[in-house]
Backbone as a printed PyTorch tensor [residue, N CA C, xyz], in Angstrom:
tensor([[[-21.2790, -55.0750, -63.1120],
         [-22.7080, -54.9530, -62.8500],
         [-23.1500, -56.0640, -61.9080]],

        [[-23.8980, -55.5000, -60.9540],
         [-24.5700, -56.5230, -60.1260],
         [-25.9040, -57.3960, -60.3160]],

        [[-26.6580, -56.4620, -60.9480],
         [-27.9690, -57.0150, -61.6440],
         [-27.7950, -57.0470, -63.2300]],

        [[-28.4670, -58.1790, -63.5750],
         [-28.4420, -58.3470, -64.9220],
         [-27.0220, -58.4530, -65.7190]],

        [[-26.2990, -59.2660, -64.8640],
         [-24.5890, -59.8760, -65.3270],
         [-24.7520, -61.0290, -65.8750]],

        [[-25.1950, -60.6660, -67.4820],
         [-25.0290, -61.9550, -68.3790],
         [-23.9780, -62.8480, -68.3060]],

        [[-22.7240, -62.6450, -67.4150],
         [-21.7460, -63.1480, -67.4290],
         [-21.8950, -64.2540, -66.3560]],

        [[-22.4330, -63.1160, -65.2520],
         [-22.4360, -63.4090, -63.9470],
         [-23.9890, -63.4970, -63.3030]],

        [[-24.8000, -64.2300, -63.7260],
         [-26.0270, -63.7160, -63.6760],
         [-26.3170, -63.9350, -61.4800]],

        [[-25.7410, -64.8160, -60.5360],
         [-25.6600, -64.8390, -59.5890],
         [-25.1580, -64.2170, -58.5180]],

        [[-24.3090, -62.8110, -59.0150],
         [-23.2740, -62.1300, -58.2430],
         [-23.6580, -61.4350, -57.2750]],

        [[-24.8120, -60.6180, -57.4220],
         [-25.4840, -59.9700, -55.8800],
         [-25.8110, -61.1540, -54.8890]],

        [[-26.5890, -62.1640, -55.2470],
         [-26.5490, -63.5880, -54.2320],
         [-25.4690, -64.0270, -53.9850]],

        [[-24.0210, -64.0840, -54.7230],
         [-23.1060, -64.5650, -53.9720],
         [-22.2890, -63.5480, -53.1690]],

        [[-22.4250, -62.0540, -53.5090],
         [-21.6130, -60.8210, -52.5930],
         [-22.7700, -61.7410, -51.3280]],

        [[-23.7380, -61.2220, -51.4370],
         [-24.3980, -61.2540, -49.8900],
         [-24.3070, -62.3030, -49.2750]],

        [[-24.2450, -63.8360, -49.6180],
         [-23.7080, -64.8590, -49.2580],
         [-22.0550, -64.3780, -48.7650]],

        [[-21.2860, -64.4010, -49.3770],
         [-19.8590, -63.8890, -48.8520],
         [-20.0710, -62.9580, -47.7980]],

        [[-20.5490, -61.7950, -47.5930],
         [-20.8860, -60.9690, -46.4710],
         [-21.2190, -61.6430, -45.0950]],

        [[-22.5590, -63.0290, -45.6350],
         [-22.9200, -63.1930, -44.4520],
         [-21.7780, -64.5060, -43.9050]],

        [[-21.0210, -64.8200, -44.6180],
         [-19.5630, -65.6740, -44.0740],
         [-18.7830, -64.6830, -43.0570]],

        [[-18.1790, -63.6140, -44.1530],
         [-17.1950, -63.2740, -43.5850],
         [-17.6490, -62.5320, -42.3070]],

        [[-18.7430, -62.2010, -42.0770],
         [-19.4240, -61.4970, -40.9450],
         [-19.2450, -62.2750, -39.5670]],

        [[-19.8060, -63.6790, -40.2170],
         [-19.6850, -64.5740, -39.2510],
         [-18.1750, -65.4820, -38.5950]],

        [[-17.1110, -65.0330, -38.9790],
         [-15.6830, -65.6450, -38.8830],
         [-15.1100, -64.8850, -38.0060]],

        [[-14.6630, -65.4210, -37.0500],
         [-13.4580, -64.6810, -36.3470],
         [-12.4440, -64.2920, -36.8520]],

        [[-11.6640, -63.7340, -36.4350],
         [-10.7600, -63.0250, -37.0430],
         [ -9.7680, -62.3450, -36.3150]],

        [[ -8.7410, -62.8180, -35.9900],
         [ -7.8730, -62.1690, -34.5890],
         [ -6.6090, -61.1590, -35.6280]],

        [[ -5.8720, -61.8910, -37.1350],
         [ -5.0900, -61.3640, -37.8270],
         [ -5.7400, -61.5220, -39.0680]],

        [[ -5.8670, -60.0490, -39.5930],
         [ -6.3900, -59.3710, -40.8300],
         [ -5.0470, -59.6260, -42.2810]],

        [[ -5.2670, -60.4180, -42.8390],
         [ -4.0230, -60.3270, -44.2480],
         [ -4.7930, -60.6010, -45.2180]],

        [[ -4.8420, -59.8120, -45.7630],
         [ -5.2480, -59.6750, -47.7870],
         [ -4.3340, -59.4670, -48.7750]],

        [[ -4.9340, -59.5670, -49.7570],
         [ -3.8690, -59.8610, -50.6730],
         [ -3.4100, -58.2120, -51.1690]],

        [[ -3.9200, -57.1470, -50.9150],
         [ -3.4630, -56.0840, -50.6410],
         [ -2.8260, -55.1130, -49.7580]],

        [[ -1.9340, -55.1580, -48.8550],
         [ -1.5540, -54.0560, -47.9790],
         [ -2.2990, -53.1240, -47.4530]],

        [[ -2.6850, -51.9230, -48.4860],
         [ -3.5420, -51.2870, -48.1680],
         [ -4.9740, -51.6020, -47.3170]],

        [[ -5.2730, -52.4660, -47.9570],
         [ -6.8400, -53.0850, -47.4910],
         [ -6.3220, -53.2450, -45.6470]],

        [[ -5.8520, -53.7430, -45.0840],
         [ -5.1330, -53.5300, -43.3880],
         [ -4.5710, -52.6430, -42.8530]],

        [[ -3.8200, -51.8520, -43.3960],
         [ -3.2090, -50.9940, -42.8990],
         [ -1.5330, -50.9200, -42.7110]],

        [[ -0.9100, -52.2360, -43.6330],
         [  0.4310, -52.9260, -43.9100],
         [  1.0230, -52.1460, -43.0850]],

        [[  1.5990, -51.1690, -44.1120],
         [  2.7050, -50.7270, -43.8290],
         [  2.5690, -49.7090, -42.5990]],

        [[  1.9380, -49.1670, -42.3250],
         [  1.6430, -48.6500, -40.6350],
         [  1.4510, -49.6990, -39.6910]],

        [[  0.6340, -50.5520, -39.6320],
         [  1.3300, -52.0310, -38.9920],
         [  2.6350, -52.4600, -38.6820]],

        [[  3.0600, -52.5190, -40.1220],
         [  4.6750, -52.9590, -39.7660],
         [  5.4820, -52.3120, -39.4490]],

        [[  5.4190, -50.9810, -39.3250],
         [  6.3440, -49.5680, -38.8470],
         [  6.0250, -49.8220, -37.2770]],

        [[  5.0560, -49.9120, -36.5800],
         [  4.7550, -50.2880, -34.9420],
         [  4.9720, -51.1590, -34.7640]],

        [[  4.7560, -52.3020, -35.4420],
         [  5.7100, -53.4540, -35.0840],
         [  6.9510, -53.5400, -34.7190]],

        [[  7.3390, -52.8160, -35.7840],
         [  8.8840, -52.8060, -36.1790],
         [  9.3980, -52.0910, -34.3280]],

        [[  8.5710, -51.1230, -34.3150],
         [  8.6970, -49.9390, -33.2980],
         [  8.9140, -51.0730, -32.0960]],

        [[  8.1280, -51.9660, -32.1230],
         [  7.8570, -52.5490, -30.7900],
         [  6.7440, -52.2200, -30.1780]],

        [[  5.5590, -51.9580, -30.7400],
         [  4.1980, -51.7940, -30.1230],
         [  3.9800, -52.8770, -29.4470]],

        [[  3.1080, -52.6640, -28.6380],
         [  2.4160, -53.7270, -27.9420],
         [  0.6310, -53.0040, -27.4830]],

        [[ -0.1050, -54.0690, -27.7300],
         [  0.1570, -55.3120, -28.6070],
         [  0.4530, -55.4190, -29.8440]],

        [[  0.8150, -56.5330, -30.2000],
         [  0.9530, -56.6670, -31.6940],
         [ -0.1650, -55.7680, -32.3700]],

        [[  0.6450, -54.9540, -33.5000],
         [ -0.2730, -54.7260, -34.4520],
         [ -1.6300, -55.1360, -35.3820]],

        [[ -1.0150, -56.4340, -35.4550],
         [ -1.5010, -56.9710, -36.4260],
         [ -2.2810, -57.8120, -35.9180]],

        [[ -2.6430, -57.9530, -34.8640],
         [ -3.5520, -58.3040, -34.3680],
         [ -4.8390, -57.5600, -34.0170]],

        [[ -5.9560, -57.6340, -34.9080],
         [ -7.0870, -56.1430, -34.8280],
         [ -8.3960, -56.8370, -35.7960]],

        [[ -9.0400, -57.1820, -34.6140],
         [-10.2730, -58.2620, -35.6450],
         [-11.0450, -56.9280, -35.6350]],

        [[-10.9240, -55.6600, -34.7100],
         [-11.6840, -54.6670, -35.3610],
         [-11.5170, -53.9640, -36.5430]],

        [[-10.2660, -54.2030, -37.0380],
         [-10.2880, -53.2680, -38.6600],
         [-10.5470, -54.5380, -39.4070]],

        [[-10.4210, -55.9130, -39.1710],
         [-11.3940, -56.8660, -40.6420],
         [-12.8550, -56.8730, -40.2570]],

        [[-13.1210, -56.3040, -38.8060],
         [-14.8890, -55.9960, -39.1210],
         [-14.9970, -54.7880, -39.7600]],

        [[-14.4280, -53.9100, -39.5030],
         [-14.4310, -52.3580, -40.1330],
         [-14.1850, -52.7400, -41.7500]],

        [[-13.1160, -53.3390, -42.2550],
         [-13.1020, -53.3620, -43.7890],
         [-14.6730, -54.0270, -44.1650]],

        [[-14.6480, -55.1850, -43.4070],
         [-16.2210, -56.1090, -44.4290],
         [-16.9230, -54.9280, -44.5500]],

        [[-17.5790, -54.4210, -43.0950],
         [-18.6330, -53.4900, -43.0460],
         [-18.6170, -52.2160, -44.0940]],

        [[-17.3710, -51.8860, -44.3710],
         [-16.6080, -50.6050, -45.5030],
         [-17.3620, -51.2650, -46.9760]],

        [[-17.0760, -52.7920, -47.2710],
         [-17.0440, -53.6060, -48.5410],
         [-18.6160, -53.4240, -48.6730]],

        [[-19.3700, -54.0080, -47.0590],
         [-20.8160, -54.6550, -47.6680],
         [-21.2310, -53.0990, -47.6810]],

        [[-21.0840, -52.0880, -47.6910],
         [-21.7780, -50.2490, -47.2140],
         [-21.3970, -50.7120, -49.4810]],

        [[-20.3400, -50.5980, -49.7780],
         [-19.9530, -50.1940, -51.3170],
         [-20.6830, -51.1320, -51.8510]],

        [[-21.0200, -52.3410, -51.7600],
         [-21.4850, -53.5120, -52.4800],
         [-23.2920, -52.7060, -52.7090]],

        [[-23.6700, -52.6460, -51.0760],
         [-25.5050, -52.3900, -51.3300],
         [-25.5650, -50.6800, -51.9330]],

        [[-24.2340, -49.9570, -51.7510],
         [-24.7150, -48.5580, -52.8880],
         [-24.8030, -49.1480, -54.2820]],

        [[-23.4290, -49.7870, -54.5630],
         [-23.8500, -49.8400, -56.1080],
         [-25.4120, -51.0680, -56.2770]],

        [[-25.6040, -52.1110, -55.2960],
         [-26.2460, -52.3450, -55.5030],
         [-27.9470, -51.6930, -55.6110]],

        [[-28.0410, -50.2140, -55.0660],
         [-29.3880, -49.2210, -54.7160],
         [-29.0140, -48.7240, -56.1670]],

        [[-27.7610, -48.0710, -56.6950],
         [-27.8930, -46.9960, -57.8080],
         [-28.1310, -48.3100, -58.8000]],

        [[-28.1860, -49.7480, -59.0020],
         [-28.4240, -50.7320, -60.4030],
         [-30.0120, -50.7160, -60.3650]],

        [[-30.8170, -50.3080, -59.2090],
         [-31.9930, -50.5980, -59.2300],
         [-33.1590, -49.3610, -60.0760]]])
């Protein structure tokens, strides 16, 4: 829950704080602690291939994921209201 997290009573102020970081960071290589979340293993298959440029170099899919994160963060945050 985003509103009213007895646990967490600050968590919508700190998602949107985090948003407005990661918004603001460059970002030339995308790595999370998930694979999926980048695009891993299709990355590393063109790599592997010998793409050029590097794969893994794509600050447009870590703007595309935030923008994916902050779109899921403000729904659930519209359906808590």
């Amino acid at each position: 829950h985003l509103l009213g997290n007895a646990k967490y009573p600050a968590i919508a102020r700190d998602f949107e704080h985090s948003f407005a970081v990661w918004k603001g960071l460059a970002c030339d290589v995308f790595l999370a602690d998930h694979g999926d979340f980048y695009g891993m293993q299709e990355k590393y298959r063109r790599a592997r291939d010998g793409a050029s440029p590097n794969p893994f170099i794509d600050p447009n899919g870590y703007r595309d994921f935030v923008a994916r994160a902050e779109e899921r963060f403000r729904e659930q945050l519209a359906s808590e209201r």
